[in-house]
NUTI-227536 format. One record per residue (C-alpha): x, y, z; residue in three letters; residue number from 1. Coordinates in Angstrom, 2 decimals, padded with zeros to 5 digits. Layout:
! residues N
     east    north       up  rest   nr
        X        Y        Z   ALA  NUM
...
END
This chain:
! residues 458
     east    north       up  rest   nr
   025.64  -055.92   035.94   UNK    1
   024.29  -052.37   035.75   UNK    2
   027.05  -051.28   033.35   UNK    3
   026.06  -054.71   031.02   UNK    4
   022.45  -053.85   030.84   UNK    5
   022.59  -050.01   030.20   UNK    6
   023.16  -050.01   026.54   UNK    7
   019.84  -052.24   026.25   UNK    8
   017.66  -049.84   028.35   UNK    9
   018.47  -047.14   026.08   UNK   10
   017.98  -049.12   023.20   UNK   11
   014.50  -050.25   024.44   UNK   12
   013.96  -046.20   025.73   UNK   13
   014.87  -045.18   022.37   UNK   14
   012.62  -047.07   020.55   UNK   15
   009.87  -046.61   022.91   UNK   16
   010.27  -042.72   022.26   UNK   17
   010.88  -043.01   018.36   UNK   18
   007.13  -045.12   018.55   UNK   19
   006.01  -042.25   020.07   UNK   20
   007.04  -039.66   017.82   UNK   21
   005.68  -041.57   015.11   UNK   22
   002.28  -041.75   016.85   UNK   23
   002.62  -038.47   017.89   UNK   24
   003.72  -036.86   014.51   UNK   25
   001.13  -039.17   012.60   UNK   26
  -001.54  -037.13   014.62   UNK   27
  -000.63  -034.06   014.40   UNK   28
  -000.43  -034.37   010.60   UNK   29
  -004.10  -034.66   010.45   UNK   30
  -004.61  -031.09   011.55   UNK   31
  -005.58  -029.21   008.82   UNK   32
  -003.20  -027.28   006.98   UNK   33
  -003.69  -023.90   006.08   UNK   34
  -005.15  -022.81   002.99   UNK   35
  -002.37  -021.29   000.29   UNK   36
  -001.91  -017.64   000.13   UNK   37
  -002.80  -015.66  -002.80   UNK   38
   000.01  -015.89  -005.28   UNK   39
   002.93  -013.57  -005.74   UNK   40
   001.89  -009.21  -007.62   UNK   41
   002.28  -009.81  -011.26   UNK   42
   005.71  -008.77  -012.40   UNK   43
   006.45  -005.41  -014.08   UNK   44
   005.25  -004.97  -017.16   UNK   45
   007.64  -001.97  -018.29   UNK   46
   010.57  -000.46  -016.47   UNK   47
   010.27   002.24  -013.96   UNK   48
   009.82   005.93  -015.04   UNK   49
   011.31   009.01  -013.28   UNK   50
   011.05   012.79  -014.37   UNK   51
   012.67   015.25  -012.71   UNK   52
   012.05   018.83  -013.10   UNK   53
   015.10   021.52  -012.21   UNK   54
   014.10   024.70  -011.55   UNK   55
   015.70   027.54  -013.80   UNK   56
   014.58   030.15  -012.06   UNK   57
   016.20   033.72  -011.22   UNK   58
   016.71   032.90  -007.54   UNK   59
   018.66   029.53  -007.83   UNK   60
   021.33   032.01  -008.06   UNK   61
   021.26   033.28  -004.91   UNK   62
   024.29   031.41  -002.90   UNK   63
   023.36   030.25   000.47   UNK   64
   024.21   026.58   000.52   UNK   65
   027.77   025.91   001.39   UNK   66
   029.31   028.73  -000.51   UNK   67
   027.60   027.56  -003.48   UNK   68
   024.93   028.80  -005.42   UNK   69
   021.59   026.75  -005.43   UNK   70
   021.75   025.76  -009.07   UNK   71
   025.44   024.88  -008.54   UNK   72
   024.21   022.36  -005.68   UNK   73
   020.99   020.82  -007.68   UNK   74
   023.75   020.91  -010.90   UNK   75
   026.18   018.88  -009.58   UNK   76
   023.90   016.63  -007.22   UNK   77
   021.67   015.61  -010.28   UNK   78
   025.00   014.41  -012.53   UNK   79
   025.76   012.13  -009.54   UNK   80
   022.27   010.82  -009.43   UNK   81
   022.63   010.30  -013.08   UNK   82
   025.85   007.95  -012.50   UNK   83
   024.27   005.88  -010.14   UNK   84
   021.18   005.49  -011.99   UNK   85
   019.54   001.69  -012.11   UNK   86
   020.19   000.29  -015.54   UNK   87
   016.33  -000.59  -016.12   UNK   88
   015.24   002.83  -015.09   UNK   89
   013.94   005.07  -017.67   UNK   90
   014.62   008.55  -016.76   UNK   91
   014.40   012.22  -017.46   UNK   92
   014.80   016.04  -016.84   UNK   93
   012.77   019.25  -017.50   UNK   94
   013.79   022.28  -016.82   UNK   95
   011.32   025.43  -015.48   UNK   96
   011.91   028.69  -016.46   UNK   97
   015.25   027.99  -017.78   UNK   98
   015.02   029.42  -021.08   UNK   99
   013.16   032.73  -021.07   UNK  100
   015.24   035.81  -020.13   UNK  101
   013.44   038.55  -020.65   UNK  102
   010.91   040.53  -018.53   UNK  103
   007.11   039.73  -019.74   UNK  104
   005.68   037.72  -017.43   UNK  105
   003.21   036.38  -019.67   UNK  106
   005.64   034.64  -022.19   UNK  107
   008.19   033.86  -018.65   UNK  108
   005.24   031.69  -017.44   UNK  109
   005.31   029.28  -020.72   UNK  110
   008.69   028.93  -019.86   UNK  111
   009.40   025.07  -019.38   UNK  112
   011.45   022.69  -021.73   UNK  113
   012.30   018.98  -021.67   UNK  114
   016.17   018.92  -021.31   UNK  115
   016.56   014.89  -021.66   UNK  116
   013.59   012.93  -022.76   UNK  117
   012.31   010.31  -020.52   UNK  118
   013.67   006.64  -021.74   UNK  119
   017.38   004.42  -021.56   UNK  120
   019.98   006.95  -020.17   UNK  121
   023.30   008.06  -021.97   UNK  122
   025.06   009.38  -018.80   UNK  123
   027.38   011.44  -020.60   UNK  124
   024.45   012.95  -022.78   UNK  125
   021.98   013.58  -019.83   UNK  126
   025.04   015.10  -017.47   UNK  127
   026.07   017.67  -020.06   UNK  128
   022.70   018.14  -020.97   UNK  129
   022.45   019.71  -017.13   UNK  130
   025.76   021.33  -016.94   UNK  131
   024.21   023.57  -019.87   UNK  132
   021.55   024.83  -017.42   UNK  133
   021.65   028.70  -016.07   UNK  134
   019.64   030.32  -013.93   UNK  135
   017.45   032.94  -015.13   UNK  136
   013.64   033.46  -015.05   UNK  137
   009.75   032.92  -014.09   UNK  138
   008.67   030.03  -011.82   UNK  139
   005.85   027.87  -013.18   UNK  140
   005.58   025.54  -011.19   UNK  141
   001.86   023.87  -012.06   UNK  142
   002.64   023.88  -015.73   UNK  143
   005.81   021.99  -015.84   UNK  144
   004.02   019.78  -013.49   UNK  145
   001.45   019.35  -016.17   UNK  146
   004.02   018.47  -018.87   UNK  147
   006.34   016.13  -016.86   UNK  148
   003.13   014.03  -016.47   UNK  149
   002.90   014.17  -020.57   UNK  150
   006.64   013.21  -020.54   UNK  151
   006.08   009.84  -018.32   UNK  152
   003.39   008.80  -020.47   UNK  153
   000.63   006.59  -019.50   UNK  154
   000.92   002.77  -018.61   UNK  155
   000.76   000.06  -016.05   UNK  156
   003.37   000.93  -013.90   UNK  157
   003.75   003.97  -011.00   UNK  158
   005.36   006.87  -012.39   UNK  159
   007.43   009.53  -010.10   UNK  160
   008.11   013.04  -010.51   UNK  161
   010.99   014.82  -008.57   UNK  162
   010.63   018.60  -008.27   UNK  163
   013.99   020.58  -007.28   UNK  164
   012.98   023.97  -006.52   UNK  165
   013.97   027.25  -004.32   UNK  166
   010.61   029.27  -004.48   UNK  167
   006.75   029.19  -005.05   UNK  168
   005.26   029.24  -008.33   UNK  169
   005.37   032.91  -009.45   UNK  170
   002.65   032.21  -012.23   UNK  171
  -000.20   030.78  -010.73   UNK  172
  -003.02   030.08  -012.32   UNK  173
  -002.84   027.45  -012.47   UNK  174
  -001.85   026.79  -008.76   UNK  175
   000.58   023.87  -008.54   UNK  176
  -001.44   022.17  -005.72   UNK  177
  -004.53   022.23  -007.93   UNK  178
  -002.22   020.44  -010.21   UNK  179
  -001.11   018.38  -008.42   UNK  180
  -004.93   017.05  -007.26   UNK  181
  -006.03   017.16  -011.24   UNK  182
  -002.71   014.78  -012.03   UNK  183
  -004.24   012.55  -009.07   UNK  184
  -007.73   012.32  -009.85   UNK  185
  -006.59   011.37  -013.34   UNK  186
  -005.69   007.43  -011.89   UNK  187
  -002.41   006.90  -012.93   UNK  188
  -000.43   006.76  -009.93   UNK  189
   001.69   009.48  -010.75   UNK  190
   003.75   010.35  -007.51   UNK  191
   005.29   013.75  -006.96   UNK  192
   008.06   014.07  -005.03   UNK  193
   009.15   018.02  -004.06   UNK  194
   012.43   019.22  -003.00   UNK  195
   012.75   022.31  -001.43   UNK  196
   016.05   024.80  -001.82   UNK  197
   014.96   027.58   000.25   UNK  198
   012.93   027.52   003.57   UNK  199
   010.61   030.15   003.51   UNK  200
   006.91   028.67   005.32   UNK  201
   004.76   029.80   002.29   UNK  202
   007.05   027.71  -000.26   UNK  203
   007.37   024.93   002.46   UNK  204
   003.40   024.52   002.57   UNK  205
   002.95   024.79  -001.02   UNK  206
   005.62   021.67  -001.63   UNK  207
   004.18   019.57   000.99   UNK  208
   000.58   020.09  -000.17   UNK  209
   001.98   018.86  -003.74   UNK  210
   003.43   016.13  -002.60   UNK  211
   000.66   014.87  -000.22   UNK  212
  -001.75   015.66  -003.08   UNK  213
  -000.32   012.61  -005.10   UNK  214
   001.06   010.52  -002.40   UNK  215
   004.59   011.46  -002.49   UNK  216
   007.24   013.52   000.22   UNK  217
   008.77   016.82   001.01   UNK  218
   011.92   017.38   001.97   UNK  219
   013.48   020.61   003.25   UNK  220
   017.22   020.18   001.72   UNK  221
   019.88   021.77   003.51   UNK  222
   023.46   020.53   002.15   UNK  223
   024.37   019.13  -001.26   UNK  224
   025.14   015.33   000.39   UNK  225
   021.64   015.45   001.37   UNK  226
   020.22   016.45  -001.95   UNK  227
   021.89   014.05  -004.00   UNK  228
   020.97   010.99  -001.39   UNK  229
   017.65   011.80  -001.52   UNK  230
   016.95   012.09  -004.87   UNK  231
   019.12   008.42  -005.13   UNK  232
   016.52   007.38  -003.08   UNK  233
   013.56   008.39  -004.63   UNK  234
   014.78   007.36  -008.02   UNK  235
   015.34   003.80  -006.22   UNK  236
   012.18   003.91  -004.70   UNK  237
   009.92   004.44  -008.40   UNK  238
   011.44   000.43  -008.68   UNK  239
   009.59  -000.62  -005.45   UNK  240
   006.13   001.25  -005.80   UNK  241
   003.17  -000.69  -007.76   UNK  242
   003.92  -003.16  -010.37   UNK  243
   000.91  -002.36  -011.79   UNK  244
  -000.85   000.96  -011.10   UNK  245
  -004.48   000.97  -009.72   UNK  246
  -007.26   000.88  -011.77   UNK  247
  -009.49   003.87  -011.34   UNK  248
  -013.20   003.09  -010.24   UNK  249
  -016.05   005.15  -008.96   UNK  250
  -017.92   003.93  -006.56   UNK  251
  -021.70   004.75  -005.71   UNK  252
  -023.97   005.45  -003.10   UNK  253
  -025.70   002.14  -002.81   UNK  254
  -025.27  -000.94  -003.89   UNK  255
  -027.13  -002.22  -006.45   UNK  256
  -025.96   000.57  -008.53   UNK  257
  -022.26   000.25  -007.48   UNK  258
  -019.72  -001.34  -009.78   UNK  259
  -018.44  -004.86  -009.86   UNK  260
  -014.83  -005.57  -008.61   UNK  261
  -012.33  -008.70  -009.50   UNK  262
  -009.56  -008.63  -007.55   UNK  263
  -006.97  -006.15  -008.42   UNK  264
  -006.54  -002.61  -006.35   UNK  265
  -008.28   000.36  -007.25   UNK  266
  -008.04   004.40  -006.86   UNK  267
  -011.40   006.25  -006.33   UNK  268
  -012.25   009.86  -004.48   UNK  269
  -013.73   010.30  -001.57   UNK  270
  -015.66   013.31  -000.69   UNK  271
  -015.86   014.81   003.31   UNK  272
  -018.27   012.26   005.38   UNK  273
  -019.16   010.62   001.90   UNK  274
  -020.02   006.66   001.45   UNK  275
  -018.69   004.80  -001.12   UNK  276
  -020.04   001.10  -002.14   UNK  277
  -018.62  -001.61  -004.62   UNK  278
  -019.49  -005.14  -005.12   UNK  279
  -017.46  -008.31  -005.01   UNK  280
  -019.07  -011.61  -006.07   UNK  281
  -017.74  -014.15  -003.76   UNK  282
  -018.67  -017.98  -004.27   UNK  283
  -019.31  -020.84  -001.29   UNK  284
  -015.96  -021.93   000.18   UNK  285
  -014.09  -018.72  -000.93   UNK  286
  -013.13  -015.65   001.44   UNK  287
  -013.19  -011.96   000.80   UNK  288
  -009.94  -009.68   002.03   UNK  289
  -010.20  -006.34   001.33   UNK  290
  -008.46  -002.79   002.73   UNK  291
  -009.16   000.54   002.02   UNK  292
  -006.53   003.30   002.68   UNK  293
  -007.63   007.39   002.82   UNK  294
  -005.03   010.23   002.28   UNK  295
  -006.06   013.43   003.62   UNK  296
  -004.25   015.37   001.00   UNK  297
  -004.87   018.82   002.55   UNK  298
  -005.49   020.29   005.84   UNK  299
  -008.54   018.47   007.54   UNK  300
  -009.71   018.42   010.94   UNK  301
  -008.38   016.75   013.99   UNK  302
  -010.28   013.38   015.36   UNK  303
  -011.38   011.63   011.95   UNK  304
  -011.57   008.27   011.33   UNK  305
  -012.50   005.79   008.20   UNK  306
  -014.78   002.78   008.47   UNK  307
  -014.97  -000.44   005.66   UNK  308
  -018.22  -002.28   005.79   UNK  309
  -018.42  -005.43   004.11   UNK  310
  -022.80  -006.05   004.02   UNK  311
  -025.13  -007.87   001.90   UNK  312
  -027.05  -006.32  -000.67   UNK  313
  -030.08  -005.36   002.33   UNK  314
  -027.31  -004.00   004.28   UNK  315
  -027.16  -006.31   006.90   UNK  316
  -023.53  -005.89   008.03   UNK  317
  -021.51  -008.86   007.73   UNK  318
  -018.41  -007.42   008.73   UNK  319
  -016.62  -004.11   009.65   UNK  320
  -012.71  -002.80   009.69   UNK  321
  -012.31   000.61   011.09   UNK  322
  -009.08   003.08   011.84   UNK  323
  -009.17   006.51   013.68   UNK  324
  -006.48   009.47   013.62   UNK  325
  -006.04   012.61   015.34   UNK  326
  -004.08   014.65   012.13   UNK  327
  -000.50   013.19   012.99   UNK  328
  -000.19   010.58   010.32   UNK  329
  -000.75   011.35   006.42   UNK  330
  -003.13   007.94   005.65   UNK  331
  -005.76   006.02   007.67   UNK  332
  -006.21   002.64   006.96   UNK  333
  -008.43  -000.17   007.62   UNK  334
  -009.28  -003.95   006.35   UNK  335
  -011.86  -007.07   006.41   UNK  336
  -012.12  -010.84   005.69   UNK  337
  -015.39  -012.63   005.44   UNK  338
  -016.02  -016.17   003.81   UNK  339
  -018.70  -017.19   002.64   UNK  340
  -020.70  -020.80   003.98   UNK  341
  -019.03  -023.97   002.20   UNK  342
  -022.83  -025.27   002.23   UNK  343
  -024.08  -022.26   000.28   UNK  344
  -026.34  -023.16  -002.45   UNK  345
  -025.89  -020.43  -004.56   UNK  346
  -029.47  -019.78  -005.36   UNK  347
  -030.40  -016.11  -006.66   UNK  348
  -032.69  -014.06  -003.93   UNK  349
  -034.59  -013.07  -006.79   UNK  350
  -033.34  -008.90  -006.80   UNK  351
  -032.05  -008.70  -009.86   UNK  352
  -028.64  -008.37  -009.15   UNK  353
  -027.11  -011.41  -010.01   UNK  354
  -026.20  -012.01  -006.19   UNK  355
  -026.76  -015.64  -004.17   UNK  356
  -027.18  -016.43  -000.85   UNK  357
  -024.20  -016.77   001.70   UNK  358
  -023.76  -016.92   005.96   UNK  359
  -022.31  -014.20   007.27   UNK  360
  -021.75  -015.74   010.16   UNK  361
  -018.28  -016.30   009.37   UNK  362
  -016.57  -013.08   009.87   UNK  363
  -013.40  -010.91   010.94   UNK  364
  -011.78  -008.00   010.97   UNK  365
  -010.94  -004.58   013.73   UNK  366
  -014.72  -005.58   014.55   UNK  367
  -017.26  -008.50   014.51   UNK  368
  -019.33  -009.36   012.18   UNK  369
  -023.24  -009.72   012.53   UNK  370
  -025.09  -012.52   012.23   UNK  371
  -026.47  -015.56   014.01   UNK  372
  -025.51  -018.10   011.37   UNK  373
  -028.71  -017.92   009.09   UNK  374
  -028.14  -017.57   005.46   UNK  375
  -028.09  -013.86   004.39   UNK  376
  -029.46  -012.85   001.41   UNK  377
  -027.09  -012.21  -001.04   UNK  378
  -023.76  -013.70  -001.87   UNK  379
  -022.70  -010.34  -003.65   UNK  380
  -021.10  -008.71  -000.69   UNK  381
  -021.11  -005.25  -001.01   UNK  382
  -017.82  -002.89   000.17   UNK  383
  -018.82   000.28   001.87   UNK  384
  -015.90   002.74   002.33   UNK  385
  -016.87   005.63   004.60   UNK  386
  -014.55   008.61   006.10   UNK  387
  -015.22   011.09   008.92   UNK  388
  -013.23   014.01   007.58   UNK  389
  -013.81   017.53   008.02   UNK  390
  -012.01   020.02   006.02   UNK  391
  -010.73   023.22   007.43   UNK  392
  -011.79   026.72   007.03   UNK  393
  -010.62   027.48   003.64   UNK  394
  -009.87   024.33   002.64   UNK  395
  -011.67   023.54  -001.10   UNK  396
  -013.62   020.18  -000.67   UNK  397
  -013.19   019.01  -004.52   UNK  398
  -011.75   017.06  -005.67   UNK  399
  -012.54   013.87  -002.93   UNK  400
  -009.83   012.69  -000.90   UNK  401
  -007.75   010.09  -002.56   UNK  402
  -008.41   006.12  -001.66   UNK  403
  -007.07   003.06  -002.53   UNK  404
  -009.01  -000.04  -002.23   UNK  405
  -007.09  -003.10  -002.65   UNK  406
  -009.56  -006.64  -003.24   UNK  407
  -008.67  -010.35  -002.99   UNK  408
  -010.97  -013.18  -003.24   UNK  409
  -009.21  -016.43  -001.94   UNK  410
  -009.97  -019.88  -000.47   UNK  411
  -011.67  -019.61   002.44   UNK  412
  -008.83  -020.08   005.85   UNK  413
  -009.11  -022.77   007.50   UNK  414
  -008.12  -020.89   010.34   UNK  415
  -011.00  -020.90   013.02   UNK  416
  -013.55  -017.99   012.19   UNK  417
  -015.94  -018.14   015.15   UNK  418
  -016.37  -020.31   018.16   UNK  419
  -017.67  -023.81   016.75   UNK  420
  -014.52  -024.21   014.02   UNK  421
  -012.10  -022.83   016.82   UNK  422
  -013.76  -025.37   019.39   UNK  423
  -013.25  -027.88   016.47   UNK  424
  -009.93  -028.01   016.13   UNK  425
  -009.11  -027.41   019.99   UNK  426
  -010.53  -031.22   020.61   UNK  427
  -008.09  -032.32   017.86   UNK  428
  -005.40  -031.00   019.62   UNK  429
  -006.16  -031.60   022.91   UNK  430
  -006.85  -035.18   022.02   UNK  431
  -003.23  -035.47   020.07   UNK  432
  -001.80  -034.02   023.51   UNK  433
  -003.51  -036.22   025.43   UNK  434
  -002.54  -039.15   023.57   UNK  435
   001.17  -037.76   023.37   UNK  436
   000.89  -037.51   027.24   UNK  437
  -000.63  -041.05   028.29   UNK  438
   002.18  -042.75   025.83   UNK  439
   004.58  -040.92   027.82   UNK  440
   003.93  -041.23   031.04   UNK  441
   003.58  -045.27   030.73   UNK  442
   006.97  -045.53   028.86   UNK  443
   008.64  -042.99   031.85   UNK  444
   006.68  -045.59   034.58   UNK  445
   007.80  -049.01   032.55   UNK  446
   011.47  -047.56   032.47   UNK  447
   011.03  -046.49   036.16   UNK  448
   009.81  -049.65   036.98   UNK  449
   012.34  -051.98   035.26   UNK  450
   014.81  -049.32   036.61   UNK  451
   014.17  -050.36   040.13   UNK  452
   013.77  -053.83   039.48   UNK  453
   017.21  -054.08   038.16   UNK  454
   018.67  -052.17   041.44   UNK  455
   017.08  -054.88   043.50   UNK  456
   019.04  -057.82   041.36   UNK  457
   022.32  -055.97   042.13   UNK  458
END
């Protein structure tokens, strides 16, 4: 008798369960979803552009790398770069001090040439075009700096330079690093990336402030296998930087005077312990995100830290981000997100700056926002960017440190903001559990119950 009635108990059990998962999954589907995420970075707009610049100096003839001499090694790492190029990336070489053999220092220091031009490679053209390369005099550095940036062009994409060198620039003015900071303040994302042959601290620090001056690395090269894979990299690498290079803004010291932002990112400079402000207009229903990063490009002080304010246009703070380092990473960083009241009227407060009234009660980020839930006044939420930096003795202040501020302006998450929305959908959930539990526990007792009831027939 059991054995003849067990197929129907699981028939009835299954479709007692499959009710349940209806009833169960019905509920749950009322949750709210989850507003969409901004859409995909626009897509390239031209291909990526890489310069390098060989130095063609006296001393790359010294031979201290694996029996070889140093232009030997940057010679035949470079054509094997240039085999494994990308097909889309546009690419080219300039040569310091390459050219100029004889001893006036003056005419030495003018001494740098494009070798290839920077566009669609012919391999065979651009590797004999290197093989011709000897050894032989000046080192200026900062000016063949200055021209590789005329050789990449401007344009919406980031552009990289790759600087192979054994030595410091033997022709300053103009220094290299101060170069490097002008190329920088320009905004147009031109990374340099330096390469150093020799090993020497003075020519160490004076790559490494280069390259942190624009963003890029230093690397202390040691064997031929490890120049050629890191300049593979770094040419692979201009693909996966910014599709579209930061716009260059300049922000003010308060905010009615501070300049309107859509969303995009943006490049500005940051003095020592300066503020920065910029406005975003942000309507009822939508949410803000911004993040700010800070690159101490030269030597600062230990224990610094940089602080992003989102406020109204009184300065009530609606919400803060802040990040703190002790010297041991090369970029502090921070973000926000604040949306504004779906109720929000829009009217003007009347102070001239085109702003409207939003609650900035509704508020997140590495703090909390202020607020008790009455309307601020101004729906123009203004972006303060702040730093704690202190340079070191000797250290020039100017140009500002380097940030990148990086705006969105989105439908507002439905994901709960402060206690009443999280509260909100805890009772829908506890109520779909609840549900989900009492269905369950009288199908389990009805099948428990018609269980025993059987056992007592047989």
């Amino acid at each position: 008798m059991i054995t003849t009635t067990t197929p129907r108990r699981t028939a009835r059990a299954a479709a007692l369960l499959g009710a349940l998962t209806i009833v169960v999954g019905t509920a749950l589907g009322t949750l709210p979803a989850h507003a969409d995420e901004p859409g995909a970075p626009p897509a390239a707009t031209e291909a990526p552009k890489v310069d390098l610049i060989l130095d063609g100096s006296g001393s790359m003839r010294t031979t201290d790398i694996q029996g070889k001499s140093r232009m030997e090694v940057a010679q035949q790492s470079i054509s094997e770069v240039i085999d494994a190029l990308p097909e889309e990336t546009e690419f080219g070489i300039r040569t310091l001090g390459a050219t100029y053999p004889g001893k006036d220092q003056k005419e030495g220091c003018k001494d740098t040439q494009q070798l290839y031009p920077v566009g669609k490679t012919n391999k065979v053209e651009a590797k004999t075009a290197v093989a011709t390369v000897r050894a032989t005099g000046w080192t200026p550095i900062g000016i063949a700096l200055r021209a590789a940036a005329q050789d990449l062009g401007t344009g919406p994409t980031t552009r990289r330079i790759v600087l192979i060198t054994d030595g410091e620039d033997t022709c300053a003015p103009p220094d290299p690093c101060d170069v490097a900071r002008e190329l920088a303040s320009q905004g147009i994302h031109l990374v340099v990336d330096t390469l150093g042959l020799a090993h020497d601290d003075k020519t160490r620090q004076q790559l490494i402030c280069i390259a942190n001056a624009t963003g890029g690395t230093f690397t202390d090269v040691r064997s031929q296998d490890q120049l050629t894979e890191r300049v593979k990299q770094l040419v692979e690498r201009a693909q996966d930087t910014h599709a579209v290079a930061p716009a260059k803004v300049t922000g003010t010291d308060r905010c009615a005077d501070a300049p309107v932002l859509s969303p995009g990112v943006y490049t500005d400079r940051e003095k020592f312990s300066e503020h920065r402000v910029y406005r975003v207009p942000v309507k009822a229903g939508e949410e803000l995100r911004a993040s700010v990063s800070v690159t101490p490009d030269r030597a600062v002080a230990r224990d610094y830290g940089v602080l992003l304010q989102a406020t109204d246009t009184s300065g009530q703070e609606l919400v803060r981000g802040s990040d703190a380092g002790s010297g041991r990473t090369d970029v502090a960083s921070t973000g926000v997100r604040w949306s504004a009241a779906e109720d929000d009227d829009g009217d003007d407060d009347g102070n001239g700056d085109g702003s409207a009234s939003a609650s900035p009660s509704k508020g997140s980020g590495s703090g909390s926002g202020s607020g008790s839930g009455s309307k601020s006044t101004a729906r123009t939420v203004c972006l303060v960017v702040s730093n704690s930096f202190a340079a070191q003795a000797g250290v020039q202040a100017d140009p500002g440190l380097p940030l990148e501020l990086t705006v969105d302006v989105a439908a507002a998450s439905p994901a709960p903001d402060g206690p009443a929305m999280g509260l909100g959908r805890g009772w829908i959930l506890l109520g779909v559990l609840t549900l989900a539990g009492l269905l369950a526990g009288l199908i389990f007792g009805w099948l428990a119950r018609w269980r025993i009831a059987v056992w007592r027939e047989n």
